[in-house]
N, C-alpha and C positions, 0 to 999 in steps of 0.2 A: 284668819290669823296665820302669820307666816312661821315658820320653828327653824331652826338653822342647829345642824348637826355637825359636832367638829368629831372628823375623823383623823386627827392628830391623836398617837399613843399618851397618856396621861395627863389629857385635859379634859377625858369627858365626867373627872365632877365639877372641875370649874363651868364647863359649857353648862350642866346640868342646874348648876346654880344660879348661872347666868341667863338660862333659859326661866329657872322660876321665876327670878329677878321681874325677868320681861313681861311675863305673863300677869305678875302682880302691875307692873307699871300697866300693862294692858287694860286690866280688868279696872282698876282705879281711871284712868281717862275715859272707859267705857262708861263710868257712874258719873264721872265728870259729867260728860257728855249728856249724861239722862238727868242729871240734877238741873242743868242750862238750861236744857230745853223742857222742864217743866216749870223753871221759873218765869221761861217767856210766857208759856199758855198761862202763870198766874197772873202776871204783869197786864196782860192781854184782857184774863177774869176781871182784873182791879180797874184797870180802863172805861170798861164796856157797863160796871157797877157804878162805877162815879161820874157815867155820863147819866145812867138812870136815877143817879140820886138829885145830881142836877136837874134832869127832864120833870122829875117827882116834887122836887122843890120849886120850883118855876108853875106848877099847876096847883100846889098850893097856894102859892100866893094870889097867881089869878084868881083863885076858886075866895080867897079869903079878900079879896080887892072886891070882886061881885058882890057878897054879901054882907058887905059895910057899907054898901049904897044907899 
């Protein structure tokens, strides 16, 4: 995280506000960031599930095709 410091005479409460400022936008794109990329691994969970419901339902019916012979 980078911080930038104004040493110009009476601006370091605006800098300091402005630093919070940043910090908040920081810390909010950082959760961004973490909320993304755990809806890819769900998106990924949900895939990887509805291919096994598929594979699960396909051996059901084979299995229920065999035994009405």
């Amino acid at each position: 995280m980078m911080r930038t410091l104004c040493l110009q005479t009476g601006d370091e409460g605006v800098d300091m506000k402005d630093n919070a400022e940043d910090e908040e936008v920081i810390r909010l794109l950082e959760q961004l960031q973490e909320s993304r990329s755990q809806r890819a691994k769900d998106q990924r969970k949900i895939s990887d599930l509805e291919e096994q419901l598929a594979s699960l339902l396909q051996v059901q019916e084979n299995l229920n095709t065999y035994w009405s012979v």
